[in-house]
N, C-alpha and C positions, 0 to 999 in steps of 0.2 A: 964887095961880095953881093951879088944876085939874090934876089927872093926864092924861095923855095917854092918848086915846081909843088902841084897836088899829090903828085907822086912820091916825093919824097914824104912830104908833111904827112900824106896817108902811114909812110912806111915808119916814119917817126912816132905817130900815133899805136900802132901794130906795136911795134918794140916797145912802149912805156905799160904798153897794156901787158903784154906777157910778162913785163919786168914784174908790175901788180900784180898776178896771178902766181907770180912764181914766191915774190913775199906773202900772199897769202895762203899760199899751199902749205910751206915752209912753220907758219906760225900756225896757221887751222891745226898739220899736223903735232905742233912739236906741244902747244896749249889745250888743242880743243877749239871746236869751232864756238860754244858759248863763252867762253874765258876770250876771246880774240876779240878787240874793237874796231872796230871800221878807224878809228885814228893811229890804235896800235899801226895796223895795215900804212896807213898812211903816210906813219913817220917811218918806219922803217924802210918805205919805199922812194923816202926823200919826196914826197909831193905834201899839199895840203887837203886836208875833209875833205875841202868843201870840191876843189880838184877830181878826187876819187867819185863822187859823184857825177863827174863828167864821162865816165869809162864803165859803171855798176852804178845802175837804180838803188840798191838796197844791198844786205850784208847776205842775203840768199839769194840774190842773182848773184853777187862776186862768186859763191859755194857753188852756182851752177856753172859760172866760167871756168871754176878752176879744175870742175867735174870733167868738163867738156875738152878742156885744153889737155888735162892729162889723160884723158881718154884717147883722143887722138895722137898724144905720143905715146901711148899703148899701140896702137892700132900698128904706127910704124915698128914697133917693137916687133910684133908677133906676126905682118903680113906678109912676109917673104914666106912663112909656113904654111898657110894658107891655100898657098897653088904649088905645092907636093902633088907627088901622086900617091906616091909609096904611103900606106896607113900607118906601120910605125915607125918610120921618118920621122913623119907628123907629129907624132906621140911624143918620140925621143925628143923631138925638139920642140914639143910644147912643154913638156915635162921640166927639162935644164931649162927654159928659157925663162921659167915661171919661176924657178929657182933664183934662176940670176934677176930677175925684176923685181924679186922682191927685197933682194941685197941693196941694188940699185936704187929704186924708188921706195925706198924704205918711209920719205914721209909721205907719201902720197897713199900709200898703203895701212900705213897709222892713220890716215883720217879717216879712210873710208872704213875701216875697221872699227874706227870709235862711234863715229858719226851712226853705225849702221846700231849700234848700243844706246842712242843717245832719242828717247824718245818724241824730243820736242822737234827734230831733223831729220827724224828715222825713215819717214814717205820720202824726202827728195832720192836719200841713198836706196830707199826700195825701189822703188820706182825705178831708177838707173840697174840694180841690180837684176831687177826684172824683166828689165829689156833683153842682158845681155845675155841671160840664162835663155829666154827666149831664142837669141840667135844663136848658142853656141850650143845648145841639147842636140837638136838634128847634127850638126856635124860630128857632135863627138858619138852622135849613136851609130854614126855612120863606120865612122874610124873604127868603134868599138865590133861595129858587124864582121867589118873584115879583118879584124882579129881576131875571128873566131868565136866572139864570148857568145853565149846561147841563148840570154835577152843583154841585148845592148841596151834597153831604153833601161833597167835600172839601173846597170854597171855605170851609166852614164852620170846617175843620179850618183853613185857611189862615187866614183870618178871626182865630179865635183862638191860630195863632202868632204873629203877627204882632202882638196887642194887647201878648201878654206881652213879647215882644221890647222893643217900643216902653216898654214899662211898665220893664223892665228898663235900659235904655237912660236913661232920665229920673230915674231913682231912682238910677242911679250919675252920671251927668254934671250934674244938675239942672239941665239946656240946658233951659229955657223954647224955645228956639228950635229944636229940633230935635223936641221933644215937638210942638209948633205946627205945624211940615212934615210931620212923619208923619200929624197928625192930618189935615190938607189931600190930602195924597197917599191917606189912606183913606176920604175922603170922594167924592173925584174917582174913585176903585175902583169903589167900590160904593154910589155914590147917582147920582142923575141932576140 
């Protein structure tokens, strides 16, 4: 058997990392990110401490990789909506999508929900949350224009009270059924 090219080793490196990000998503979400130990993490990931330090400086860079990693598999979630034309296309399918991602990434959505309560971590999740609300106000004020609403910039504001609500609301009751009405009642809102 041949030594392993850079290429693979890089790709082998790539794969043990998201395996780590995805145990510690897993535990962040299902303990709390101060209840989880960098060893916890470590044995469930099959490596050792001192190892997990080879991939994450500190227990709040892993918190930033695992932010960054499931962010980006957000991103593929919702980008195909994105380059719509149609405003309540958009809508409709940000709407059920949000719905379905929170069924699906149910622990990724528990952390960031707790984490965003958890005062001693609360800037990293601000921070992050602040970015996003940053880029996502204009479009949805946008969307909201050409649906007619008569100020979009608060609707927009409303808009994303309301996701979080409902988001919050589903992740403590895990009512499938109440998650399902709200999704219906903000389709009925604001689609046509």
């Amino acid at each position: 058997m041949s030594p392993r090219t850079t290429e693979q080793y890089d790709k082998l490196k790539k794969d043990r990392k998201n395996e780590i990000l995805d145990v510690a998503l897993e535990l962040f979400g299902n303990k709390g990110f101060t209840q989880t130990s960098i060893s916890a993490i470590a044995k469930e990931a099959g490596i050792s401490k001192g190892l997990m330090y080879n991939y994450f400086e500190s227990k709040a860079d892993l918190l930033d990789g695992v932010i960054q990693h499931v962010d980006e598999d957000t991103m593929h979630f919702f980008a195909d909506i994105m380059v719509l034309e149609d405003a309540n296309e958009v809508l409709v399918q940000l709407i059920t999508r949000t719905g379905k991602f929170l069924k699906e990434k149910r622990e990724y959505n528990t952390l960031i929900t707790s984490l965003s309560l958890q005062k001693d971590v609360h800037s990293v999740v601000r921070d992050f949350a602040d970015k996003k609300m940053v880029e996502m106000m204009p479009f949805l004020e946008n969307l909201l224009k050409q649906q007619g609403f008569e100020n979009p910039e608060e609707e927009a504001v409303l808009f994303g009270a309301i996701i979080d609500g409902m988001s919050v609301q589903f992740l403590s009751t895990e009512n499938e059924a109440y998650l399902n009405k709200t999704i219906q009642l903000l389709l009925k809102r604001y689609t046509v």
